[in-house]
Structures are given as C-alpha cells and as structure tokens.
C-alpha positions as CSV (number, residue, x, y, z in Angstrom):
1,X,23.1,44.0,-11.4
2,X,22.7,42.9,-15.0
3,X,24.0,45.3,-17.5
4,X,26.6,47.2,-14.9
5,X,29.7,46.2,-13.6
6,X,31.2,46.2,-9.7
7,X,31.5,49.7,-7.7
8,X,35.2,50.8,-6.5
9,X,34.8,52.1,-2.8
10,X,36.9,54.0,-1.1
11,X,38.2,54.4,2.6
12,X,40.6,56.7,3.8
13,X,41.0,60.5,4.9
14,X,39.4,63.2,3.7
15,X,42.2,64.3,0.8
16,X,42.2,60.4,-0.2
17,X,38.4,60.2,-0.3
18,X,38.2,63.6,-2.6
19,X,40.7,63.0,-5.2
20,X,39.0,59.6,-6.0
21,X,35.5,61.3,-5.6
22,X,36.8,64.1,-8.0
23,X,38.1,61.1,-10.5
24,X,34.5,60.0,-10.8
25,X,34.2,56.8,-8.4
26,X,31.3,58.6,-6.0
27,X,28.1,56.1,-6.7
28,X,24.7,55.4,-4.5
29,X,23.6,52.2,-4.1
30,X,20.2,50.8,-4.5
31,X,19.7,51.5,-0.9
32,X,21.0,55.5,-1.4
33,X,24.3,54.1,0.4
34,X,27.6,56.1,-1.0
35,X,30.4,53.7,-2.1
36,X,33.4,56.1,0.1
37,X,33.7,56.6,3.7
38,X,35.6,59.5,5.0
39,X,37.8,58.6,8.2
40,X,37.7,61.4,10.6
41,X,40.5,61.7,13.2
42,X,37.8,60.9,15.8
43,X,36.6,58.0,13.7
44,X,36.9,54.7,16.0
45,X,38.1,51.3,15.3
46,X,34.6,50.2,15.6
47,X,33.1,52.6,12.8
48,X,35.9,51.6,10.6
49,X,35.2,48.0,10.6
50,X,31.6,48.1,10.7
51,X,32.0,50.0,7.3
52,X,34.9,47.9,6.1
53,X,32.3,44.9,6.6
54,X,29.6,47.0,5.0
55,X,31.2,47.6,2.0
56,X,32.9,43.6,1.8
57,X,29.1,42.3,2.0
58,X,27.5,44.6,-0.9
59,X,27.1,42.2,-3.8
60,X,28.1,45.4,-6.2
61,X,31.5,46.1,-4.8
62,X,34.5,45.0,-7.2
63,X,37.5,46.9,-5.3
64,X,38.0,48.4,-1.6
65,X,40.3,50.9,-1.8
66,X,41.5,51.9,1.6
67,X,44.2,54.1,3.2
68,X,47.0,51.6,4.7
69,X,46.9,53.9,8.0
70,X,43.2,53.3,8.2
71,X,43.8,49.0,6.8
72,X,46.1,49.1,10.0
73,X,43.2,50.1,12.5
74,X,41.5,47.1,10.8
75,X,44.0,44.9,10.2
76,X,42.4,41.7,11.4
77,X,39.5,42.5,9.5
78,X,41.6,42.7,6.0
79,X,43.5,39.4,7.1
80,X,40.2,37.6,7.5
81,X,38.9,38.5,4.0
82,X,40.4,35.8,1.7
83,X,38.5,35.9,-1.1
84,X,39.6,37.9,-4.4
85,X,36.2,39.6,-4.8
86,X,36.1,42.2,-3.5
87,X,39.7,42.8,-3.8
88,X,40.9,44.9,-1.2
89,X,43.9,47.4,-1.9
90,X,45.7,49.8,0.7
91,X,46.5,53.0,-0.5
92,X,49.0,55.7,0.7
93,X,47.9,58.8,2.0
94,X,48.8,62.3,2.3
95,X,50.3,62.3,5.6
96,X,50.9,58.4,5.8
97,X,53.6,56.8,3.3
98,X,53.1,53.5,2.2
99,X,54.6,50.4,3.7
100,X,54.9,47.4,1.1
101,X,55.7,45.0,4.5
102,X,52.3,45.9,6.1
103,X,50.1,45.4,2.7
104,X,47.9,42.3,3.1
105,X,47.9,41.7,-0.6
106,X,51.3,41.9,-1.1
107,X,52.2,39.7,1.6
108,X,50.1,36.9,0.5
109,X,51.8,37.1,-2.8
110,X,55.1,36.7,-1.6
111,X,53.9,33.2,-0.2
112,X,53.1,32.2,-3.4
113,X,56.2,32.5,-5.4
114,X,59.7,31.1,-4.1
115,X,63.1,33.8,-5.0
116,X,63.9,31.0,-8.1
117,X,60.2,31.8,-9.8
118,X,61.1,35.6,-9.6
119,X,64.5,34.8,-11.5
C-alpha cells in the first residue's frame, strides 16, 4: 500500500461501531471488505472470531479496536495474537464498562515492569 498508511477496524455493538464510523474510520478494502463489524446479539462466537482473524490477516490493518464484551467471547483468539502489528485494543461499550484486569494489552504490560520500575 505505498503512499497510505494502516486501516483502524473496529469491532463491537452497534452504538460502538457508529460513533467510530461517524469519526471517519469507515474504509473498503481492495477487495470492497469494510474495516468494522457490527456484533449483533445473535452474533456467535464463531462469526466473531472468523472476523477477528479476518481483520488480523489483512496486511492494511494498523489497529483492532474491539468492544472488551465482545474481546471476551474471543478471548483465546486475542491471547494468541502476540505480535504488535496489528495492535489490538478493547474498548468499553455502552452497556459494558471496562475492566482494566481482563485487557490483554494491559496485562502483558504488567509482566514487563516490576512495582520498583513504576517508582
């Protein structure tokens, strides 16, 4: 993609998918694939991963953005991804609050850095 940077996705329920669509994100790939996914109560665990995976293998996705309700449908997915492209971030939603224990990203981090390199 010479000359254009990564594509942000996004995952997560309809109000999540909107405000980012509405902030400009909403792109088609080369295929005429959108970059979001809206999660449907009567989305299933197998949908979700298939497009988790989906949007992890596309060579012009930067960032994941995902609803932490939906990340925890998924969860061993997430935990499997290890490298920092694309970088995958859980998101709170509308009727789910975040949880800073269940974030993949976070928790990797805090196996990095001992409580004397914080002080």
């Amino acid at each position: 993609m010479a000359g254009r940077g990564k594509l942000i996705t996004v995952m997560g329920d309809e109000d999540t998918v909107t405000r980012f669509l509405l902030g400009g994100i909403g792109e088609l790939n080369k295929n005429s694939h959108p970059n979001f996914q809206v999660m449907e109560k009567d989305t299933t665990i197998h949908e979700i991963e298939d497009t988790f995976w989906q949007f992890l293998n596309q060579d012009d996705i930067g960032i994941i953005l995902i609803n932490q309700y939906t990340a925890e449908m998924v969860r061993q997915a997430l935990d499997a991804h290890q490298h920092s492209i694309p970088t995958v971030l859980e998101t709170p939603s509308k009727e789910h609050p975040y949880d800073a224990t269940k974030d993949s990203i976070l928790r990797r981090a805090r196996g990095m850095f001992t409580a004397e390199d914080l002080h």
